[in-house]
N, C-alpha and C positions, 0 to 999 in steps of 0.2 A: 152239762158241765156243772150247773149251779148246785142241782140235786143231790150231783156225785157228790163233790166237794161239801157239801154241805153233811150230808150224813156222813165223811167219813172225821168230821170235825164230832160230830155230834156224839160217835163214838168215842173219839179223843177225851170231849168233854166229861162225859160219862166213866170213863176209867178212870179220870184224872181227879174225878169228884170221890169217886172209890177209895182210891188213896190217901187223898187226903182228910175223907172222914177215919180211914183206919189209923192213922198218924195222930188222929185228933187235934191238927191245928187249931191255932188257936184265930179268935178275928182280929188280933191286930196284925197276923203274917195273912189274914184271907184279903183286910184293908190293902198292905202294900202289893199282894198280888192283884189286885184289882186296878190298882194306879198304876201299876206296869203293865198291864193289858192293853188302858187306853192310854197311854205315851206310847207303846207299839201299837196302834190303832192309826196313828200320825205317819208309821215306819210303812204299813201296808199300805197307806196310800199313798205311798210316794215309789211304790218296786208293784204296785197294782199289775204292772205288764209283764214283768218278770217273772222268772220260773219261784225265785227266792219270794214272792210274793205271797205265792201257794202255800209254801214251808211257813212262812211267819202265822197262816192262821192257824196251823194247827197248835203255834207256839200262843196263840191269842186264845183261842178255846180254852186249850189245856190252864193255861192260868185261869179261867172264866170259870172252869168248871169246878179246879182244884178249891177256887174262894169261897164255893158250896159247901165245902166241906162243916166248918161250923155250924151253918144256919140248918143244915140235911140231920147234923148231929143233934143239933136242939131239937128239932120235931121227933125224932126216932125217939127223944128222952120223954118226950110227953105219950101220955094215955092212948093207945091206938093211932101215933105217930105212925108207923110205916105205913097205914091205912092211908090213912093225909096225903103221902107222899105218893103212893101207887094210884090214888085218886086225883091228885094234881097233875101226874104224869101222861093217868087216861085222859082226862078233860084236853090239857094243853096239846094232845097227840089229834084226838078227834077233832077239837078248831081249828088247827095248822092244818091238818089233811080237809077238812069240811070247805074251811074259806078259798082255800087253793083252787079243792075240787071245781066251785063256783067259778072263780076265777077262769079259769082253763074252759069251763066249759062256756064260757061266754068270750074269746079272742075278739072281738068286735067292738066290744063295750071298751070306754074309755072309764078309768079310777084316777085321772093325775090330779083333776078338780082337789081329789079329796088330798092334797099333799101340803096345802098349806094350812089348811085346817088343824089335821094332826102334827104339823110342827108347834102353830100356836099353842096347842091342847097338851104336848109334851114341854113343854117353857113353863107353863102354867104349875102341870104338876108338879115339875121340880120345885119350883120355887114354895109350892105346899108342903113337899116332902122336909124341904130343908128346913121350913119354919115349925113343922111337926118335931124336929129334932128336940128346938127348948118350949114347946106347948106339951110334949107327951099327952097328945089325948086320942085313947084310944077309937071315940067313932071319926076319929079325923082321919086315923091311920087306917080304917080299914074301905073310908071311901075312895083316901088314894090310891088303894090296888085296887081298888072295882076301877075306879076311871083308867088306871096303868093296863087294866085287861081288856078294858076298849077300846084304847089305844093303840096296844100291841095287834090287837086283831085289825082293824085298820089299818095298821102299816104292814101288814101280811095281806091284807086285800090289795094296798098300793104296789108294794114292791112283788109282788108275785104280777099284777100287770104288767108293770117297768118290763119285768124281766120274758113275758112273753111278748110285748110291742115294740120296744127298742132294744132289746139284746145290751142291757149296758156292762161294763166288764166285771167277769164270772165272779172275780175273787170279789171287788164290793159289795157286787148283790149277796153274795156266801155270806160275808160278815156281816150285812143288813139284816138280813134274814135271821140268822142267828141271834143275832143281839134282842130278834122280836122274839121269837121261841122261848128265849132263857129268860126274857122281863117278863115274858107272859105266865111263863110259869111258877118263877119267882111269885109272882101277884096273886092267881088263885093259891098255889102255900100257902100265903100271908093269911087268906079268907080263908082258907080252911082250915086254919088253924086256930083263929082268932073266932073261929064261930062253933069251934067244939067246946069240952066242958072245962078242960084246961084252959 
């Protein structure tokens, strides 16, 4: 059920990011859709058992993926952009399917140790990311996505356990899961971006 749900979010996403890169939104409509993602982020955990549960992630993606639209736009606009972008796509496709793989093939092993770790380690970065706001320094910004893409894979080795040992409900783990995919890939972009000639 997680799998389904998940890719057919993931297509959601993906169309919605289409669109809104052809519209060329701008970031301060990709901001508020972003901040209505996660106030509806509060909405699915509360209908989590409901059928209207299911319908709100696609309404969570589809905002998530639509807020791509700028940032997809500015890479397309630099030097061998789509490249960036179809190489960020392969990398983050190969570590979500690689870590899983592991995952899955080891049901026995326990990952929940590692749950508090990756919350402290996600606390952390934020509070870097937010201070990089008025520091602007560029190797500051580009260790926060390297730490944000170790993270993300870590919470893809966690909750891909979760989700084989205690079954916790589908739509959470959907929208956990996701949220790791779209940081994770967000993050190599950022590196791959910031480490071409542009």
């Amino acid at each position: 059920q997680v799998y389904r749900l998940l890719a057919m979010n993931m297509a959601t996403s993906s169309i919605a990011a289409i669109v809104a890169m052809s519209l060329n939104i701008g970031r301060g409509m990709s901001l508020i859709m972003t901040l209505a993602a996660f106030v509806l982020l509060f909405v699915i955990g509360k209908n989590a058992n409901k059928a209207s549960g299911v319908l709100l992630t696609f309404l969570f993606t589809g905002l998530l993926g639509a807020s791509l639209g700028p940032t997809l736009n500015y890479y397309i606009g630099m030097t061998g952009g789509v490249e960036i972008i179809a190489q960020a796509l392969g990398l983050t496709a190969v570590i979500f399917f690689g870590l899983s793989a592991y995952v899955l093939a080891r049901p026995e092993k326990d990952f929940s140790a590692m749950g508090s770790f990756l919350f402290v380690g996600l606390i952390a970065v934020i509070v870097a990311a937010i201070a990089n706001i008025f520091l602007q320094i560029p190797a500051m910004s580009m260790a926060i996505s390297a730490i944000v893409a170790l993270l993300m894979s870590g919470f893809i080795i966690y909750d891909t356990s979760r989700i084989v040992r205690e079954q916790p409900n589908y739509v959470l783990a959907t929208v956990s899961m996701y949220l790791n995919i779209l940081n994770l890939f967000t993050a190599i972009l950022h590196l791959l971006g910031m480490s071409s000639d542009d």
